[in-house]
C-alpha positions in Angstrom: 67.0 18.6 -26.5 67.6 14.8 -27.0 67.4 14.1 -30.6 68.1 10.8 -30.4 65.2 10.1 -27.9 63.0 6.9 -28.0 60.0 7.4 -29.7 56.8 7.6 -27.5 59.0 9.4 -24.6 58.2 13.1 -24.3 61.3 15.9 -23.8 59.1 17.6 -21.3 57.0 15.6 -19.2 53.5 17.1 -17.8 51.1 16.3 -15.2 49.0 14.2 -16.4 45.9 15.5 -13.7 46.5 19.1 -14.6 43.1 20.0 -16.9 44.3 22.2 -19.8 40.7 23.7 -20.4 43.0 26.2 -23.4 43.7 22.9 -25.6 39.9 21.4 -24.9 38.9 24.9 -26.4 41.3 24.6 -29.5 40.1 20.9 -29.6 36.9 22.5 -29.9 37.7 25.4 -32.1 39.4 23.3 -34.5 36.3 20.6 -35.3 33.7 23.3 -34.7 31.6 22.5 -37.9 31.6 19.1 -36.7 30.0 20.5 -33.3 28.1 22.8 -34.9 26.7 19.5 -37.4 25.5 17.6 -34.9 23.7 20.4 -32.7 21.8 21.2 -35.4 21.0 17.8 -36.7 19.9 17.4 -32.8 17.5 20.2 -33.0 16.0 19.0 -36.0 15.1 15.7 -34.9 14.1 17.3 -31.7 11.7 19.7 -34.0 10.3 16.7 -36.3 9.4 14.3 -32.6 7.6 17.7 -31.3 5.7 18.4 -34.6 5.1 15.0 -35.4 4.0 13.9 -31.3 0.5 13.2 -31.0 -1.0 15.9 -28.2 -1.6 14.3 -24.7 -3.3 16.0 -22.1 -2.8 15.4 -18.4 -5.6 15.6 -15.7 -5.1 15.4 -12.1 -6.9 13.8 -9.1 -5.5 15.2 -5.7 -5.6 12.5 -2.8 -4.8 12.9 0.8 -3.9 9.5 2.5 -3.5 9.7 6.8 -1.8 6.9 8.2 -3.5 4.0 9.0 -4.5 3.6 12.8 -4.2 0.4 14.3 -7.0 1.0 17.3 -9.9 3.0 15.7 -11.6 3.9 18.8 -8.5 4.0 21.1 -8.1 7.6 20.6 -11.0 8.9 18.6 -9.9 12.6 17.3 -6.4 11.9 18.0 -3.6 11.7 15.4 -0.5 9.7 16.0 3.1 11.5 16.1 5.0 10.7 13.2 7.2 8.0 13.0 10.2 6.9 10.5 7.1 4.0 9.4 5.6 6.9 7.4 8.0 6.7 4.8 6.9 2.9 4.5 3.0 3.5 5.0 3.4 6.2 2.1 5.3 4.2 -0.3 3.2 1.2 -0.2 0.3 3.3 -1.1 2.1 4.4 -4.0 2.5 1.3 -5.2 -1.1 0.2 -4.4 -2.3 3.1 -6.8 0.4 1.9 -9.4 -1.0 -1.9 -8.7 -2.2 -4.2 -11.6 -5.4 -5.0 -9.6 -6.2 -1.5 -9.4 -5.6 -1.1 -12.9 -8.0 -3.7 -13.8 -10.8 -2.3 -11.2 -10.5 1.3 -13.2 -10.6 -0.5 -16.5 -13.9 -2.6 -15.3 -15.5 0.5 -14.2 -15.2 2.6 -17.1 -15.9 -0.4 -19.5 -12.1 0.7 -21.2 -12.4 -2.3 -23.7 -15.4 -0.8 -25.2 -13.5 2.4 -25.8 -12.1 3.4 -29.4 -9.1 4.9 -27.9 -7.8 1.0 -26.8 -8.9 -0.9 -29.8 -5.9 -1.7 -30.8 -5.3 -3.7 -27.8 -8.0 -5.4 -27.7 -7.7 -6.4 -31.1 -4.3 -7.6 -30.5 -6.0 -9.9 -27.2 -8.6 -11.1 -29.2 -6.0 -12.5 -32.1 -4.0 -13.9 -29.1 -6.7 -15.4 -28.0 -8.0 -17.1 -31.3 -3.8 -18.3 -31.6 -4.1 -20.1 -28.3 -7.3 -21.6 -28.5 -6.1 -23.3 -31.8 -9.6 -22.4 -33.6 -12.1 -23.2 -30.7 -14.6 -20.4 -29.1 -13.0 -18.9 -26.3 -15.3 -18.4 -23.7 -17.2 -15.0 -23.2 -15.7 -14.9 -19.7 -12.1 -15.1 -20.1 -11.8 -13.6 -23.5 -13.2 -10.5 -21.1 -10.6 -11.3 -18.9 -7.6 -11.4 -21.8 -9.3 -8.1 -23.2 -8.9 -6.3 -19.8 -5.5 -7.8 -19.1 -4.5 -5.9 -22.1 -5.5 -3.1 -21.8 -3.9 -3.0 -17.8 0.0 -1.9 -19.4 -1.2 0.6 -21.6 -3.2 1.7 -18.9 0.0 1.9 -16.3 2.2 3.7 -18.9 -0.1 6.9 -18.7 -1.1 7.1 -15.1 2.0 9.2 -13.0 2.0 9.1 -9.4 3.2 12.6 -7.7 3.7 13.3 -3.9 3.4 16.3 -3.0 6.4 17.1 -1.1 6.3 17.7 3.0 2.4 16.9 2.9 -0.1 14.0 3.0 -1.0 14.8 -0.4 -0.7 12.8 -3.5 -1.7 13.6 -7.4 -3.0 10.6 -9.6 -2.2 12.0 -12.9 -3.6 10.3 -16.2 -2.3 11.0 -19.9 -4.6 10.4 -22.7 -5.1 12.0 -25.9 -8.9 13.0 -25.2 -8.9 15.2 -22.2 -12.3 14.0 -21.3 -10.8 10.2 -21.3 -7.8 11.9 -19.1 -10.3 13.5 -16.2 -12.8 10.4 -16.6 -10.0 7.8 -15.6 -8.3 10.3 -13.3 -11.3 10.5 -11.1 -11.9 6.7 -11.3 -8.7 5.7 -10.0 -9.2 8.1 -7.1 -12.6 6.8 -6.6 -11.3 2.7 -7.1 -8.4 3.4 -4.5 -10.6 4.2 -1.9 -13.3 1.7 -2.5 -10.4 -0.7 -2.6 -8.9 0.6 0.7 -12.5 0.3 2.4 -12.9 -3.2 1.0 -9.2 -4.1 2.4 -10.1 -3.0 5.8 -13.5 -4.8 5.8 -12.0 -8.1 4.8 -8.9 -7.6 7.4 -11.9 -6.7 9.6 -13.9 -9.9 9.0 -11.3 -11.8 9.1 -10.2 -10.9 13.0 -13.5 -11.1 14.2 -13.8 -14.9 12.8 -10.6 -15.5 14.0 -11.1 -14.2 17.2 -14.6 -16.2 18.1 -13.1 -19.2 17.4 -10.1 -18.6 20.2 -12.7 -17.1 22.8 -14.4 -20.5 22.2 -11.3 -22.4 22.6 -10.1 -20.2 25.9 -13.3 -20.3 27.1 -13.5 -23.5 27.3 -10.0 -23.7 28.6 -10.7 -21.4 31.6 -13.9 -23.5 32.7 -11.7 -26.7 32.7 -8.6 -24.8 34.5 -11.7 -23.2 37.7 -12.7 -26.7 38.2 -9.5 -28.5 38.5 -8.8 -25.9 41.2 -11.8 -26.1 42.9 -11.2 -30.1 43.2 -7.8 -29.6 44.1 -8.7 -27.2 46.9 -11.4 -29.6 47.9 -9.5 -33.0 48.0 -6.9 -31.6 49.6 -9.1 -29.4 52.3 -6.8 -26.0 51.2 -9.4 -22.6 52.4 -7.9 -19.3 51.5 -9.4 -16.4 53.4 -8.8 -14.7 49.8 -6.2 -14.3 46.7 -3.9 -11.9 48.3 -3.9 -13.6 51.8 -2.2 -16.5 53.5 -4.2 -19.7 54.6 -5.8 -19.8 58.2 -3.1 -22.0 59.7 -0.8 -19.6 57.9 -2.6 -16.2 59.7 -2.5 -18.2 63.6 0.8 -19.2 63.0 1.6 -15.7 62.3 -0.5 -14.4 65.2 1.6 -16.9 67.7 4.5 -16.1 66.7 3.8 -12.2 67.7 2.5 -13.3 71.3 5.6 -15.3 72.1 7.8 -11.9 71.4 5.9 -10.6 73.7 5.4 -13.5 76.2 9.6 -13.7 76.1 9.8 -10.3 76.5 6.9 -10.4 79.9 9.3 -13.5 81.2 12.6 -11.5 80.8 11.1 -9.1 82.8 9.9 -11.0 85.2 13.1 -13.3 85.3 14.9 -9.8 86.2 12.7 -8.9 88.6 12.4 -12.3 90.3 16.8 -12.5 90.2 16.6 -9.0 92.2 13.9 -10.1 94.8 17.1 -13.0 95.8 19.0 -10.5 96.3 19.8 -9.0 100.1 17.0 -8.1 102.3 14.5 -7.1 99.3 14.3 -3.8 100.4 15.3 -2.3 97.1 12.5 -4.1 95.2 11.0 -1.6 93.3 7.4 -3.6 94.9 8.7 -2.9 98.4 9.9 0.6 97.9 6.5 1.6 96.4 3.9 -0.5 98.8 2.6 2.1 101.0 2.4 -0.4 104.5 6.2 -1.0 104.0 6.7 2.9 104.0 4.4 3.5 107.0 5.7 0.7 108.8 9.1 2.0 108.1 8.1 5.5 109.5 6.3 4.1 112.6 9.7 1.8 113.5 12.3 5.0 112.8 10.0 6.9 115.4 10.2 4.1 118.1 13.8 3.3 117.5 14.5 7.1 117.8 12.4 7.1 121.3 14.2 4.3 122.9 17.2 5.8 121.9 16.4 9.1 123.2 15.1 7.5 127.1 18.2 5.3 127.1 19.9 8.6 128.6 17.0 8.0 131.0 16.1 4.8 131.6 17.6 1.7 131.5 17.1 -1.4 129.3 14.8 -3.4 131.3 12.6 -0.5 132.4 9.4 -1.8 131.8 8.2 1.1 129.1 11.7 0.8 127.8 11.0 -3.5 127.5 7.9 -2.4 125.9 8.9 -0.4 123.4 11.8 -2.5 121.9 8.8 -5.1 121.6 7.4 -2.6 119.2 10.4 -2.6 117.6 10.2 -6.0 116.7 6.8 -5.9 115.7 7.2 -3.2 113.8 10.7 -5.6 112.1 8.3 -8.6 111.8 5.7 -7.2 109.8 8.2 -5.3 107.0 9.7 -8.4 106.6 5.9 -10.3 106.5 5.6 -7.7 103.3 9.0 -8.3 101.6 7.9 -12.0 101.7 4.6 -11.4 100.3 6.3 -9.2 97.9 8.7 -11.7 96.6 5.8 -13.7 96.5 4.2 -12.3 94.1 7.5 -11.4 92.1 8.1 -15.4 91.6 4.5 -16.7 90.7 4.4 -13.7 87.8 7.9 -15.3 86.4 6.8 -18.7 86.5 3.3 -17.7 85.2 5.7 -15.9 82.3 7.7 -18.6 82.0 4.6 -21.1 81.2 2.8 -19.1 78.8 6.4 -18.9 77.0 6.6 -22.8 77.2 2.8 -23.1 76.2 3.6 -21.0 73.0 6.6 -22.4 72.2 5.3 -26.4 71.9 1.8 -24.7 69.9 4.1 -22.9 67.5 6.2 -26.1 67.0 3.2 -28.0 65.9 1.2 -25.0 64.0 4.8 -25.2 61.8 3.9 -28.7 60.8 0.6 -27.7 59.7 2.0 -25.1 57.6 4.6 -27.2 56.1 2.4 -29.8 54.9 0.3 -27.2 53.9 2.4 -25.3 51.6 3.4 -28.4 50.1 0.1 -29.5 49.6 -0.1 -25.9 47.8 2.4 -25.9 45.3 0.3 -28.0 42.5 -2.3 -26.0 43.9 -1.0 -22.6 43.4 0.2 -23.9 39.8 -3.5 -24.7 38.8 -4.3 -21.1 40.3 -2.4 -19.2 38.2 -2.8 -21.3 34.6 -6.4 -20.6 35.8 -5.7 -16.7 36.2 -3.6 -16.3 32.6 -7.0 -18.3 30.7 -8.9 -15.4 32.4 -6.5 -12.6 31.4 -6.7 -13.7 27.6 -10.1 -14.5 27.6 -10.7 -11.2 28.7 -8.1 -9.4 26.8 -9.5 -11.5 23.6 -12.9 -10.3 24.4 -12.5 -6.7 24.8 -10.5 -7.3 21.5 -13.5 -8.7 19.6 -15.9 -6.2 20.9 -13.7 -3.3 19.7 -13.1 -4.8 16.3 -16.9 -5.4 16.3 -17.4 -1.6 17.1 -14.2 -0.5 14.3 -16.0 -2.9 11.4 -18.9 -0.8 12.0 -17.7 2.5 11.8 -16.6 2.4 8.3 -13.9 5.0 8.6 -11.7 5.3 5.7 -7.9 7.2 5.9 -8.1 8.2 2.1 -10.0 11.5 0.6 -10.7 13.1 -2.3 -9.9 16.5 -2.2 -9.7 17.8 -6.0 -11.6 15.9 -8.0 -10.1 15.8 -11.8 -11.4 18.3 -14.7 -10.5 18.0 -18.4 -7.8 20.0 -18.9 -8.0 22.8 -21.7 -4.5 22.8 -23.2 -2.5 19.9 -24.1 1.0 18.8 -21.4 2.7 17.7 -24.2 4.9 18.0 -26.4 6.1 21.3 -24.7 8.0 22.9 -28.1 10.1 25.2 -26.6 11.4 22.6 -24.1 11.5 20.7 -26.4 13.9 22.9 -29.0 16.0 24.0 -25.8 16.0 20.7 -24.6 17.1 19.5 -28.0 19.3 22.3 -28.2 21.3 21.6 -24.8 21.3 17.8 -25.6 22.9 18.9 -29.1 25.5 21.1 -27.8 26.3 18.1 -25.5 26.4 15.6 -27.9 28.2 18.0 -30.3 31.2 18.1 -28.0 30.9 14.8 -27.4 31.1 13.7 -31.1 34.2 16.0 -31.3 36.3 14.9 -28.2 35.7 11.2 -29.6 36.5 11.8 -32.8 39.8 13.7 -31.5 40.7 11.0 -29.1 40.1 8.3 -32.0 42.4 10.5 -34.4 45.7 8.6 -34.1 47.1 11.5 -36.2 49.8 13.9 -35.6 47.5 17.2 -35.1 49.9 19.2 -33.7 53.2 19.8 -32.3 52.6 18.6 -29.4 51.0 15.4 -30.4 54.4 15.3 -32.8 56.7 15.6 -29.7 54.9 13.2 -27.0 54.5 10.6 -30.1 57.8 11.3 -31.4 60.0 11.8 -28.9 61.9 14.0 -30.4 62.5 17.8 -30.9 60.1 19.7 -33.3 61.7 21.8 -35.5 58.2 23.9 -36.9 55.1 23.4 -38.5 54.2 24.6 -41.4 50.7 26.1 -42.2 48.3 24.6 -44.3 48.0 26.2 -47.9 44.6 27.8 -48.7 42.4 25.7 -51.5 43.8 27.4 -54.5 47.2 28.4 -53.1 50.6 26.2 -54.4 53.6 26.4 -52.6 55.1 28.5 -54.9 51.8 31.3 -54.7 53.2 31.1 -50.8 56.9 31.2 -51.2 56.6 34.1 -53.0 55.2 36.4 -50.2 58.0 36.7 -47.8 55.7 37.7 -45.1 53.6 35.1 -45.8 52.9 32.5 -42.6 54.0 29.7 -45.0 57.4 31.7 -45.7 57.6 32.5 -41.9 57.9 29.0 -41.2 60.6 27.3 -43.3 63.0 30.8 -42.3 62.2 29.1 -38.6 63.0 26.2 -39.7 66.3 27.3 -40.7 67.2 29.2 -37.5 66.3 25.3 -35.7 68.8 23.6 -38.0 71.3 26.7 -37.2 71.6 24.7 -33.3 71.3 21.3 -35.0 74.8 20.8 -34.5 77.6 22.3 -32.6 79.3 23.4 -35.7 75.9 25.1 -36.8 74.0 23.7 -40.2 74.3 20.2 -40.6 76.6 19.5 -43.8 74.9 16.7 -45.5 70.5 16.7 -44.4 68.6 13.9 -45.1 64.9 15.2 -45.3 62.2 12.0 -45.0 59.0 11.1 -43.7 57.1 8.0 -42.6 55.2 7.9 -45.7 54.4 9.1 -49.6 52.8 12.8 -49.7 54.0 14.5 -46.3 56.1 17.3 -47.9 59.4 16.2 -48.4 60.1 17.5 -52.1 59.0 21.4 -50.6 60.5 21.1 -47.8 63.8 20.5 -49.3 63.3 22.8 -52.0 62.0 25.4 -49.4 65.0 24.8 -46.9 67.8 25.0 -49.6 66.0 28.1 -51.1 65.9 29.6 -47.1 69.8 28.4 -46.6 70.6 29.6 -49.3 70.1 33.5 -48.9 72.2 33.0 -45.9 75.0 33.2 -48.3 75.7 29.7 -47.9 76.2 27.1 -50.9 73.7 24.6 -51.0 73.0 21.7 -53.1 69.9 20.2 -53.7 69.8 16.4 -54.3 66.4 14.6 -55.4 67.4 11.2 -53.9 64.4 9.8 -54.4 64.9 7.4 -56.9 61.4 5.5 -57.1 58.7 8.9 -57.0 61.2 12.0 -57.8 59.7 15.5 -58.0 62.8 18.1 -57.8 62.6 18.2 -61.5 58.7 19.0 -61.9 58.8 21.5 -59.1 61.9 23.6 -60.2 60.9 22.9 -64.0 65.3 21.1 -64.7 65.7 18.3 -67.2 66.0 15.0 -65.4 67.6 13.5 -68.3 71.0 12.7 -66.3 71.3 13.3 -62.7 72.3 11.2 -59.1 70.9 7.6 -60.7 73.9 8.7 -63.9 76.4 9.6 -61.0 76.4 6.4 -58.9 76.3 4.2 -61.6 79.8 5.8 -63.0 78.0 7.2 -66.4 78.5 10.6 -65.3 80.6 13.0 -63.5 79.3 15.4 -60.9 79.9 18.4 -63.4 77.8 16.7 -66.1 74.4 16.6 -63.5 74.9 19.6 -61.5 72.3 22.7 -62.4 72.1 25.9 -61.5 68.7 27.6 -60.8 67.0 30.8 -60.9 70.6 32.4 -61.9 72.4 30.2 -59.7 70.7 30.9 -56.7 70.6 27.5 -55.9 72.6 24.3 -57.5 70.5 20.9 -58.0 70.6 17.2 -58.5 67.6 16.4 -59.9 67.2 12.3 -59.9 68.1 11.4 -63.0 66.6 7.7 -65.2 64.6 5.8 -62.4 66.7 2.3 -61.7 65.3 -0.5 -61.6 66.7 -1.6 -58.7 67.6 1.7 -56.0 69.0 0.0 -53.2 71.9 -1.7 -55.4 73.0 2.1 -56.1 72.3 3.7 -52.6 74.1 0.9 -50.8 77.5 0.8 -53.0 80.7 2.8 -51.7 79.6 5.6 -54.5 77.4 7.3 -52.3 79.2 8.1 -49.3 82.4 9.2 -52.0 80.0 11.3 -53.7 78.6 12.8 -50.3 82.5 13.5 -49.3 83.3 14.8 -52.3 80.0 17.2 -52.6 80.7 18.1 -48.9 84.4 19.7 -50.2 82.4 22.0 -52.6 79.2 22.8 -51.2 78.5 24.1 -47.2 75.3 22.3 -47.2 74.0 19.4 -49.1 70.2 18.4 -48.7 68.6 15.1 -49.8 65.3 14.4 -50.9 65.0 11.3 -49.7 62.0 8.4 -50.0 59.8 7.4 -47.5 61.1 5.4 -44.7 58.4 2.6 -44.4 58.7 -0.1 -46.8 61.5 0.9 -49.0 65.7 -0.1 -48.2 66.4 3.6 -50.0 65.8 5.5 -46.6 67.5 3.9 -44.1 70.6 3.5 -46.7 71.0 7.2 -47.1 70.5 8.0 -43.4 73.1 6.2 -42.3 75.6 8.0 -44.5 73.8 11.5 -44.0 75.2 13.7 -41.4 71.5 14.8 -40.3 67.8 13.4 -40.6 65.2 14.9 -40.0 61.5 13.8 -40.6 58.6 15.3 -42.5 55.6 14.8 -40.8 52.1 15.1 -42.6 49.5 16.9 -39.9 46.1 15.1 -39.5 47.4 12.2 -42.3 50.3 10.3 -40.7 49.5 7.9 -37.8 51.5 7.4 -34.7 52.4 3.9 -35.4 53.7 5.0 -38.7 56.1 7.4 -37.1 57.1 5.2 -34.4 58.2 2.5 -36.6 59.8 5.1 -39.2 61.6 6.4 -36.2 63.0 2.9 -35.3 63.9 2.1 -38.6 66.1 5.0 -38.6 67.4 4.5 -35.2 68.9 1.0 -36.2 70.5 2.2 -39.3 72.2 4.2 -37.1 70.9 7.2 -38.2 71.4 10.9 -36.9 67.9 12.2 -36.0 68.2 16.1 -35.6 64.1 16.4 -35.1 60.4 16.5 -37.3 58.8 18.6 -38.9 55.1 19.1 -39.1 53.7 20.1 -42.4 49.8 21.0 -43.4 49.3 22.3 -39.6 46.2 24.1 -39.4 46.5 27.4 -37.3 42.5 27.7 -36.5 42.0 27.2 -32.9 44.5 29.5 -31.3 48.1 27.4 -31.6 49.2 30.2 -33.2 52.4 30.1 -31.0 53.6 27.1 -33.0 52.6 29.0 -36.4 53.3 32.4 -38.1 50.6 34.9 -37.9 52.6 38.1 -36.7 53.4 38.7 -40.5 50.2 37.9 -41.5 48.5 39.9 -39.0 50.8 42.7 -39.7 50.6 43.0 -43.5 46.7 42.9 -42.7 47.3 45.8 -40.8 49.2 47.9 -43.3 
């Protein structure tokens, strides 16, 4: 242990996270009456607020509200799927039923300001009333008005709106002290919030249908203007369209044209192919000549001829007259094939050329249908543009109208999304006050306040309550506690029993002091405190008592010289003692006194000076503590208080040991601490504290004495 530790630094250090739920129980154990005090006081008022309450009773109107449709013949029969809008829909008709306006309808209905049950309020609107109007009548009408307006927040404060959850379902509850009043006003806010909603979708109703006249006016007279300026256009600048989705007529033949001269090119191509292979060699492999019959026959007649005159040339010669005649038929036969191959050829070149001219002739009417249909479309570009303005003013006339005739049909209807579907009844027994939730309410809330009032008060409590406190304010090592005496018990009553908790203590206290030092008890001890009535006097009368029956000499020395109390408590003369012995009027033999049969040796204090620090801080004091050291093994001082007196600090600072009395539940940190650092800079020798008056209640019995106690209890 550090014994000359700064104060406010604890030997051990602890997490200051970790939750010591045993010390919140001692916390509580130790201020129970306190807990117990306010619990009770809790209840009580809890009891009185329920006795005293006036009864209200509660009736309920159950409403079920559907979502609101935006078409209402759309989809006749047909719900809408949910969508995350429900949650807004349904919250804006709580509020609706929770509106002023509403208020004021239910108030109007049920002619509240006639009632008994309001009069106060209306009393209290007719006095404002007379205060604004500085003595002048107020007029029938809007005194009404005031009268109703006041009643409209008393009115609010006992209506409670309750969903019910995962349903369409809502309850209007009303609280009132009549239950008739309560099912009467119940019922008319159900009744009001539908008449309300039917009158909302009228208006809204109304309104769009006057809304919407006056744009079909507007686009009607739009679309009329829009149809003419097309007409005129298509007039003026002679435009005829077959119809809407086709092109124009020069369009159509251009389109037409354009068809025939593919195929009029492809006709030429062929016959340009055909007319190439006709100029080509003898023309016999014209496709024309190959399949003409004539050609063929002629063909077959020549082969038979040529083969006969080649056959009688083995016979006959050359200019044999049949022979002569034959090859003549030869010829002919040559002539005429090649009569038909011209022909043929012919024929193959005027069908090119004829393909060839309808190509050209299509060709130079194409080339000037394209200028037509140039100046055309450009002629139908503002046209078009007038077409289509005049196509959207039909759309949304149209749109517009089949708009007003639904809205025409919906106003009609007179469909409504709220209904009644438990209408309200006065209820028989009264919702409130509920007394026994109530009392346990009051009971819970007492407990909680209880501990509340406790853990305050203990956190407020800038006392030493225990050891621990002692050592983390402190800083330094505690030596004990001593218990706290019963009401009627001295120290002396507790000395006496050597098994007592309070005897237990100071004998633990003098095993501490044992490992004070390294040579064992301290030779001179300098017992103080912070302050007047901590326990100094017993303490040293208890320790030198305890030391004592060690077999060790020990000399007590009351060295308070401003309060001293060795003499009353050991019943010795104070006529000459340590005030005699610094001054030089005695010597130590003269004020030394021996009690209970020399059990113990004292210095009691002796004539008060008037001036204690002039004696403490002469060089007789530290002589006189050498010389006493010589004869006695340990010599303990009753000193003064530290704070606010010189005597203290003067005696310390000669004393081989201090250690500090500290008063449980009475001394405050602050007056520790600065005791502690008064002592420190006179240099004195702090061994540790000790904490006096410690209760035990509230299981800290490890820092306390109850195993002899307990024991002797059990004998």
């Amino acid at each position: 242990m550090n014994a000359f530790a700064e104060p406010g630094v604890a030997t051990e250090q602890q997490d200051d996270d970790q939750i010591n739920l045993v010390e919140y129980w001692n916390v509580l154990r130790r201020r129970w009456r306190l807990l117990v005090g306010t619990a009770v006081a809790t209840v009580f008022i809890a009891l009185v607020f329920t006795l005293l309450a006036t009864p209200s009773y509660r009736a309920a109107t159950t409403l079920q509200i559907e979502r609101d449709t935006i078409k209402v013949v759309a989809f006749e029969g047909l719900e809408p799927s949910e969508s995350p809008l429900d949650r807004d829909f349904y919250q804006t008709q709580y509020e609706l039923l929770k509106s002023r306006s509403l208020a004021r309808r239910v108030i109007e209905d049920l002619k509240l300001v006639g009632d008994p049950a309001y009069a106060k309020y209306v009393e209290s609107a007719d006095e404002d009333a007379e205060r604004r109007s500085d003595g002048k009548a107020v007029p029938e009408g809007t005194l009404r008005q005031l009268r109703e307006e006041a009643l409209v927040d008393p009115v609010l404060e006992s209506l409670g709106i309750e969903p019910v959850r995962n349903s369409r379902l809502v309850r209007v509850n009303f609280d009132s002290p009549d239950p008739q009043m309560a099912a009467k006003v119940a019922n008319a806010y159900a009744a009001g919030f539908v008449a309300s909603n039917l009158e909302r979708r009228f208006q809204a109703s109304s309104y769009a249908k006057k809304y919407l006249e006056e744009r079909l006016a507007q686009l009607k007279d739009k679309l009329e203007d829009s149809e003419k300026q097309v007409v005129a256009f298509s007039e003026q600048e002679q435009i005829v369209s077959v119809s809407d989705d086709k092109p124009s007529l020069d369009a159509q033949s251009l389109g037409d044209l354009n068809t025939a001269l593919a195929t009029a090119q492809a006709a030429r191509m062929k016959a340009e192919a055909l007319w190439r292979g006709a100029n080509q060699g003898d023309g016999m492999a014209l496709p024309q000549v190959v399949a003409n019959p004539l050609i063929q026959k002629l063909r077959e007649q020549k082969a038979g001829m040529e083969a006969t005159y080649q056959n009688s040339l083995a016979t006959f010669k050359p200019d044999y007259p049949n022979m002569v005649q034959l090859h003549q038929q030869i010829a002919e036969a040559n002539r005429q094939i090649g009569a038909e191959v011209a022909n043929i050829r012919q024929a193959v070149r005027i069908d090119y050329e004829a393909a060839l001219a309808q190509e050209n002739l299509l060709k130079s009417r194409i080339a000037a249908l394209k200028g037509d249909v140039l100046n055309l479309q450009g002629r139908s570009i503002q046209y078009n543009i007038l077409k289509r303005e005049a196509e959207k003013n039909r759309q949304l006339y149209d749109a517009l109208l089949q708009r007003y005739k639904e809205i025409g049909v919906a106003g009609g209807i007179g469909a409504n999304n709220i209904s009644v579907i438990d209408v309200a009844t006065p209820p028989m027994k009264a919702n409130s006050p509920r007394r026994l939730l109530n009392l346990a309410i009051g009971m819970v809330l007492g407990v909680l306040l209880g501990v509340l009032v406790v853990f305050v008060v203990h956190y407020l409590d800038n006392t030493m309550r225990d050891p621990k406190s002692l050592e983390e304010a402190a800083g330094l090592a505690v030596l004990g506690a001593i218990p706290r005496l019963g009401e009627n018990e001295t120290a002396q009553q507790a000395a006496s029993d050597l098994r007592s908790p309070f005897s237990e203590a100071y004998r633990s206290v003098r095993t501490a002091l044992q490992f004070a030092t390294v040579r064992g008890l301290p030779g001179t001890l300098l017992i103080t405190s912070a302050g007047p009535s901590e326990g100094k006097s017993t303490t040293a009368l208890e320790l030198a008592q305890n030391i004592s029956q060690l077999g060790k000499r020990v000399l007590l020395v009351d060295a308070d010289l401003r309060g001293a109390s060795v003499h009353k408590t050991t019943g010795l003369p104070s006529a000459k003692g340590l005030s005699n012995l610094l001054s030089g009027a005695c010597t130590l033999d003269e004020v030394v006194q021996s009690w209970r049969n020399g059990a113990l040796d004292v210095i009691t204090s002796g004539p008060l000076p008037p001036n204690p620090p002039e004696l403490l801080g002469g060089a007789a004091l530290p002589k006189l503590l050498s010389d006493l050291r010589r004869s006695y093994d340990v010599v303990i001082l009753d000193g003064p208080p530290v704070l606010g007196l010189a005597d203290a600090p003067l005696l310390a600072n000669h004393a081989e040991a201090t250690m500090l009395v500290v008063a449980a539940q009475a001394t405050r940190v602050e007056s520790l601490q600065a005791a502690i650092r008064r002592l420190q800079f006179s240099r004195a020798r702090l061994i540790g504290a000790l904490l006096t008056r410690f209760s035990m209640v509230g299981g800290d019995e490890y820092y306390g004495y109850g195993y002899g106690a307990h024991a002797s209890k059990a004998k």
